[in-house]
TORPALO-313816 format. One record per residue (C-alpha): residue number from 1; residue in three letters; y, x, z negated. Coordinates in steps of 0.25 Angstrom, whole numbers, padded with zeros to 4 digits. Layout:
# residues N
<NUM,"ALA",<Y,X,Z>>
...
This chain:
# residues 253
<1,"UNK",<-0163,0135,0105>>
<2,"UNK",<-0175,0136,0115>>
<3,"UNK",<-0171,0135,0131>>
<4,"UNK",<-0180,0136,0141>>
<5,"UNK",<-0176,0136,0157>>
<6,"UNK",<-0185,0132,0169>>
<7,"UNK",<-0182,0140,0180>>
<8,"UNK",<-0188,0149,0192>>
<9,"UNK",<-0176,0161,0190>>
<10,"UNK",<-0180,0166,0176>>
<11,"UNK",<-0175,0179,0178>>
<12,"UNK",<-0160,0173,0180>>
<13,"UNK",<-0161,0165,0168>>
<14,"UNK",<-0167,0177,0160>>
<15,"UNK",<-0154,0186,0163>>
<16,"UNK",<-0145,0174,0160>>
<17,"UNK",<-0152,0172,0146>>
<18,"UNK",<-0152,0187,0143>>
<19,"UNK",<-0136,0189,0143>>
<20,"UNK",<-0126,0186,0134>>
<21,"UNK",<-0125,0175,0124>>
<22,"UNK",<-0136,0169,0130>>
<23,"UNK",<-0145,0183,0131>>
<24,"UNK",<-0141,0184,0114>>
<25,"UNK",<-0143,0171,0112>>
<26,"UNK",<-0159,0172,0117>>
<27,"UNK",<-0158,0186,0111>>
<28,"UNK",<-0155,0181,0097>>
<29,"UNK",<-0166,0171,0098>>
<30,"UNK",<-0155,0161,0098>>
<31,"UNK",<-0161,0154,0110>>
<32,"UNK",<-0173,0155,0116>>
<33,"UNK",<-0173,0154,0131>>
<34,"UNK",<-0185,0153,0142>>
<35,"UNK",<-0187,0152,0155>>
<36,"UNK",<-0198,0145,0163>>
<37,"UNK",<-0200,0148,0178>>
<38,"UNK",<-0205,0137,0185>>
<39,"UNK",<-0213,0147,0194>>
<40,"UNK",<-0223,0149,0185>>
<41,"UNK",<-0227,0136,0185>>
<42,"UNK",<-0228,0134,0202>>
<43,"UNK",<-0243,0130,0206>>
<44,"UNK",<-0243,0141,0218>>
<45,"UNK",<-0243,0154,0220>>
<46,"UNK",<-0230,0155,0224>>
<47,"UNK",<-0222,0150,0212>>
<48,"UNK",<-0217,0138,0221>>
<49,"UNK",<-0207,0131,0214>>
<50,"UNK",<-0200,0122,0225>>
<51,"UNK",<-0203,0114,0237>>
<52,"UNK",<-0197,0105,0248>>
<53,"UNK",<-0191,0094,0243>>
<54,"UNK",<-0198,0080,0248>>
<55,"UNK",<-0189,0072,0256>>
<56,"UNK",<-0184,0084,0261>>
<57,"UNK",<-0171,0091,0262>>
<58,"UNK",<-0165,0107,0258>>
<59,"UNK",<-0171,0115,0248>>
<60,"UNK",<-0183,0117,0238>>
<61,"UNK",<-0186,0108,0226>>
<62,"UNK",<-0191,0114,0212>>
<63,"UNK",<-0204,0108,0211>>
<64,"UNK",<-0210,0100,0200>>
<65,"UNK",<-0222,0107,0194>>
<66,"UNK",<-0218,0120,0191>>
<67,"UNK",<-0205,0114,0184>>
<68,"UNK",<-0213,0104,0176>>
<69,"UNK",<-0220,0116,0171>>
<70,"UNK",<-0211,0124,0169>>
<71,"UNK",<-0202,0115,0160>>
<72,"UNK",<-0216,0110,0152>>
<73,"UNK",<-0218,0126,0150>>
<74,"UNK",<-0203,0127,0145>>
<75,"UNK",<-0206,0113,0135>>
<76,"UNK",<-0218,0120,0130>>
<77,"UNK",<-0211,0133,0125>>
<78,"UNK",<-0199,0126,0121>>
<79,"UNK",<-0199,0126,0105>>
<80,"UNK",<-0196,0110,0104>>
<81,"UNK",<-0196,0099,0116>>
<82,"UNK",<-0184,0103,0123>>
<83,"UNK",<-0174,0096,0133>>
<84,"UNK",<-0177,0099,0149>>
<85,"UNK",<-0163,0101,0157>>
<86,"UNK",<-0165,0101,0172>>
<87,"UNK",<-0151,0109,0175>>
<88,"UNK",<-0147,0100,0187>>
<89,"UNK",<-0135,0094,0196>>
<90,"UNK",<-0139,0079,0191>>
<91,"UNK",<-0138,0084,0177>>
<92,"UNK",<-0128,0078,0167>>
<93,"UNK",<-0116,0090,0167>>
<94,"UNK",<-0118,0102,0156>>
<95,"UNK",<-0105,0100,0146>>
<96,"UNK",<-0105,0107,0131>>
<97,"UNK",<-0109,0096,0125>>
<98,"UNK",<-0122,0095,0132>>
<99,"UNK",<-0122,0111,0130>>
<100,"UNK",<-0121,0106,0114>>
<101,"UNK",<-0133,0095,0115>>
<102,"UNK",<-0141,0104,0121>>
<103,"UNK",<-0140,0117,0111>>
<104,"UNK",<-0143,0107,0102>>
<105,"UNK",<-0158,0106,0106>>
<106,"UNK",<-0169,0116,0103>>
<107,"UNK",<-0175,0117,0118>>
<108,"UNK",<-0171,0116,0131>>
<109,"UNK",<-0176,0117,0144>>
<110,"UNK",<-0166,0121,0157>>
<111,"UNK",<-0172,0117,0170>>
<112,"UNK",<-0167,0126,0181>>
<113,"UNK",<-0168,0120,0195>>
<114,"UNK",<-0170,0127,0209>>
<115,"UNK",<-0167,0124,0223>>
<116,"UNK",<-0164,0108,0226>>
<117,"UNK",<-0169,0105,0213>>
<118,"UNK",<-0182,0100,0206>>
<119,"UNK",<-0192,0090,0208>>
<120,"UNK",<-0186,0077,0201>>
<121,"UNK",<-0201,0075,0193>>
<122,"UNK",<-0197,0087,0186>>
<123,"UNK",<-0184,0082,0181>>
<124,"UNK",<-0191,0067,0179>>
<125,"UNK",<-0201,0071,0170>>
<126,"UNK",<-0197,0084,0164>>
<127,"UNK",<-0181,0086,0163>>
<128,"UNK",<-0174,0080,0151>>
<129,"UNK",<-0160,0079,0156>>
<130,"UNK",<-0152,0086,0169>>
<131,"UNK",<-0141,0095,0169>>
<132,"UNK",<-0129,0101,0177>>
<133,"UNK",<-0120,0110,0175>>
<134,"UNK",<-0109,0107,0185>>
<135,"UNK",<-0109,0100,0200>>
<136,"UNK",<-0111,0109,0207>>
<137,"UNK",<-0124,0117,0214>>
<138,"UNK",<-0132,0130,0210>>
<139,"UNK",<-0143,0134,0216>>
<140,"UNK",<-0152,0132,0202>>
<141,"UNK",<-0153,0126,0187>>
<142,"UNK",<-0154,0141,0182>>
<143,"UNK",<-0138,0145,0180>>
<144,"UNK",<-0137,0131,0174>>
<145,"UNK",<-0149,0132,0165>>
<146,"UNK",<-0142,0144,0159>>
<147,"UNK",<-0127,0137,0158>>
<148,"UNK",<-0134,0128,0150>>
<149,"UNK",<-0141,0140,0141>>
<150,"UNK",<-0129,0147,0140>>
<151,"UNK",<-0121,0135,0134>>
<152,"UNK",<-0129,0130,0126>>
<153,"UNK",<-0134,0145,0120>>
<154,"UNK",<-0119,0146,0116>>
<155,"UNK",<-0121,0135,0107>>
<156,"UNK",<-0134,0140,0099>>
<157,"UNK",<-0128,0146,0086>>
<158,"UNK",<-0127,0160,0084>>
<159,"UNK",<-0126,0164,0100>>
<160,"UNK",<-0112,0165,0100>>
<161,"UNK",<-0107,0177,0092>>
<162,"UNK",<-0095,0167,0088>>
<163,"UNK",<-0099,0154,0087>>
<164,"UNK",<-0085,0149,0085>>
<165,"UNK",<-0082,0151,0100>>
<166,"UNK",<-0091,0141,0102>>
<167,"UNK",<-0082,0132,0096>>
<168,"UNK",<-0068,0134,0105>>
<169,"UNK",<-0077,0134,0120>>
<170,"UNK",<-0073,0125,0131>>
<171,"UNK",<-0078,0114,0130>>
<172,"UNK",<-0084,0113,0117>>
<173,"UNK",<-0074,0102,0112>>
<174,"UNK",<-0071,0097,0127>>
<175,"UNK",<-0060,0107,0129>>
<176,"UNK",<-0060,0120,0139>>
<177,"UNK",<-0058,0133,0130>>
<178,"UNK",<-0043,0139,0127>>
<179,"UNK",<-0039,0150,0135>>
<180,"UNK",<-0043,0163,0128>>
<181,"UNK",<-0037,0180,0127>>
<182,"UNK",<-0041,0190,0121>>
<183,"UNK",<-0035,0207,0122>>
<184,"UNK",<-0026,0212,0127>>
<185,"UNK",<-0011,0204,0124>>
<186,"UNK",<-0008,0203,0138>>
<187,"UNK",<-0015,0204,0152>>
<188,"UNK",<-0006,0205,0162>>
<189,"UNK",<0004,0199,0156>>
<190,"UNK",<-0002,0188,0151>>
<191,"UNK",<-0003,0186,0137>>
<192,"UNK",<-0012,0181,0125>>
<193,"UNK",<-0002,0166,0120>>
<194,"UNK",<0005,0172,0108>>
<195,"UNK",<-0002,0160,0099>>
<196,"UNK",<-0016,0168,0100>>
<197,"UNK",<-0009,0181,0096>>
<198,"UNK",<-0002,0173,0083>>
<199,"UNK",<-0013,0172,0072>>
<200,"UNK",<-0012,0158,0070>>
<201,"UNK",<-0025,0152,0071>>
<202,"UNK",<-0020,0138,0071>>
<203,"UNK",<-0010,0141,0082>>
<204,"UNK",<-0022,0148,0091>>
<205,"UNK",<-0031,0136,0088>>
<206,"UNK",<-0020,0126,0094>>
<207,"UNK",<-0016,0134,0104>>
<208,"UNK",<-0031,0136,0109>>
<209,"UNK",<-0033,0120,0106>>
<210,"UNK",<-0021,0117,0117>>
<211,"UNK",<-0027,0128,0128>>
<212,"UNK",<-0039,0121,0127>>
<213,"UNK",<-0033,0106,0129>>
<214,"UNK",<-0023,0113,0139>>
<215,"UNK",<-0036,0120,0147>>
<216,"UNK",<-0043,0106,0148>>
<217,"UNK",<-0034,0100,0152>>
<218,"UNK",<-0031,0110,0163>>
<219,"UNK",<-0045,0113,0168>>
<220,"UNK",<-0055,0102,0163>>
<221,"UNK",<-0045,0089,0161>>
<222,"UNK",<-0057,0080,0160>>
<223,"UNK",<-0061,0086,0149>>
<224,"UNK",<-0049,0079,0144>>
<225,"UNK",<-0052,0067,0149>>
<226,"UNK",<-0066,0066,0143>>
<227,"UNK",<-0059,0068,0128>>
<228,"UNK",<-0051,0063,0117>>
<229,"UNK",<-0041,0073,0114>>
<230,"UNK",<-0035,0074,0098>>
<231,"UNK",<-0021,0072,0097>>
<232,"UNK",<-0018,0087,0095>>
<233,"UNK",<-0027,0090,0105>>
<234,"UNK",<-0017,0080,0114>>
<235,"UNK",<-0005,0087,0108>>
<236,"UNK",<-0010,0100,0112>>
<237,"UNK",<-0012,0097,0124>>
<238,"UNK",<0002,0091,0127>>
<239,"UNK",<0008,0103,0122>>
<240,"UNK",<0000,0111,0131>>
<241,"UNK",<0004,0104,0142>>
<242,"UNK",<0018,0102,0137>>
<243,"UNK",<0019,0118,0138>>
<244,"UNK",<0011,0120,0152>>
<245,"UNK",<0021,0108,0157>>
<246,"UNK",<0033,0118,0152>>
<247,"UNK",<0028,0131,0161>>
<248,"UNK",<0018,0136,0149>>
<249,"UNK",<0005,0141,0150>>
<250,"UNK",<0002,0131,0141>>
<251,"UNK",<-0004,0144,0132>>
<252,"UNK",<0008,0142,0121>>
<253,"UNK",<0010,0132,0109>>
C-alpha cells in the first residue's frame, strides 16, 4: 500500500513512521509512506502557508494554493489514482470498518490540517471524503493522519509478527477485547482465573468470548445496541452477568 500525507511538520511524521510496527512495516517495503510539505509549494519567500480569514475572526487559515499543490504533487507520485482524506472535525467518525475499506485500496492520501482549518476550495475541488477521529479539538490533522496509518498498517498482511492477533482485537467483530495476563501467577495477590491455567482451549475460548460480551456491555453498551447478538453470545452474557449480580468478578465460568 502506498500512503502519502500533506502536512507542513514532516519531521514529526517522519519519527512516527520510523517506529515500531509501522517503522517495520515501511522498512519491509510493506508500505510505502511519503510525505508532502505544503511549504514547498508557497509563492513567497517566506514559505507562507496561512492567512487572516476573511470575514474575520481568531486564528490563521491554510491557504489554498500551496495545498492544491501539494495534494497534485502526492496524486503524481502515487502509483494508482488514490482516494484524498482531509482529517477533519466534520468528517464521518474513523471505526474498523472504515479502517478495513481503506486497507483495501492501493493509494491514499491524508491531509493534515493546521491552525483554524483550510480554505473550503481546497476541500471542494481536491478532497474525496473528511475524516474525524473523535469530538474533540487538536491543534492539527498530523496525529490523526497517523491514527489512521497506524490502523490501517496493521491490517497489511505480513506486518504483524502474529496475524492471528488480528483476529481477537477490539472491535474487529463489534466487541471490546477480553481482558488479558500473562507471568507471573499472582501480582499482588491477584491472580490469573484458574480457566486460562486449565489447557482446554474450548473452555479458554468461552471463557474469553463472555469477557468480551461482559466488557461491552460495561464499557461501550452501544456497541450492544448497534448489534444482533447469537443466542450463545446472549447466554454468555446472562451468565456473566448472572455471576457479577452474585458478588463475582465476572472472571469465572
Amino acid at each position: 500500500m502506498w500512503i502519502g500525507v500533506i502536512s507542513i511538520f514532516p519531521e514529526l511524521l517522519a519519527s512516527i513512521a520510523s517506529a515500531g510496527v509501522l517503522g517495520r512495516a515501511v522498512k519491509r517495503g510493506d508500505l510505502a509512506f511519503a510525505v508532502f510539505n505544503p511549504r514547498n509549494y508557497a509563492e513567497d519567500r517566506r514559505r507562507t502557508v496561512d492567512d487572516r480569514p476573511y470575514g474575520g475572526g481568531p486564528g490563521m487559515v491554510m491557504l489554498a494554493e500551496p495545498l492544491l499543490q501539494a495534494v497534485a504533487a502526492a496524486r503524481a507520485a502515487a502509483p494508482s489514482p488514490p482516494l484524498v482524506v482531509y482529517l477533519s472535525p466534520q468528517g464521518r467518525r474513523l471505526d474498523q470498518p472504515k479502517v478495513q475499506s481503506l486497507a483495501e485500496l492501493p493509494s491514499l492520501v491524508l491531509l493534515a490540517g493546521r491552525y483554524e482549518g483550510i480554505d473550503q476550495r481546497v476541500i471542494d475541488l481536491a478532497v474525496d471524503e473528511e475524516l474525524s477521529i473523535g469530538d474533540y479539538v487538536l491543534s492539527g490533522g498530523e496525529l490523526p493522519a497517523m491514527v489512521v496509518v497506524e490502523a490501517l498498517c496493521r491490517l497489511l498482511p505480513g506486518v504483524l509478527n502474529n496475524q492471528d492477533s488480528i483476529l481477537s482485537e477490539s472491535h474487529l467483530d463489534g466487541l471490546l477485547e477480553y481482558p488479558h495476563y500473562t507471568r507471573p501467577e499472582s501480582v499482588r495477590a491477584a491472580s490469573v482465573p484458574e480457566v486460562l491455567m486449565c489447557g482446554d482451549h474450548g473452555a479458554v475460548a468461552k471463557w474469553r468470548r463472555k469477557q468480551a460480551l461482559l466488557r461491552t456491555w460495561r464499557e461501550r453498551p452501544d456497541l450492544l445496541s448497534a448489534r444482533r447478538l447469537e443466542d450463545e453470545d446472549i447466554r454468555l452474557l446472562r451468565d456473566a452477568l448472572a455471576v457479577q449480580a452474585q458478588g463475582g468478578s465476572g472472571g469465572e465460568d
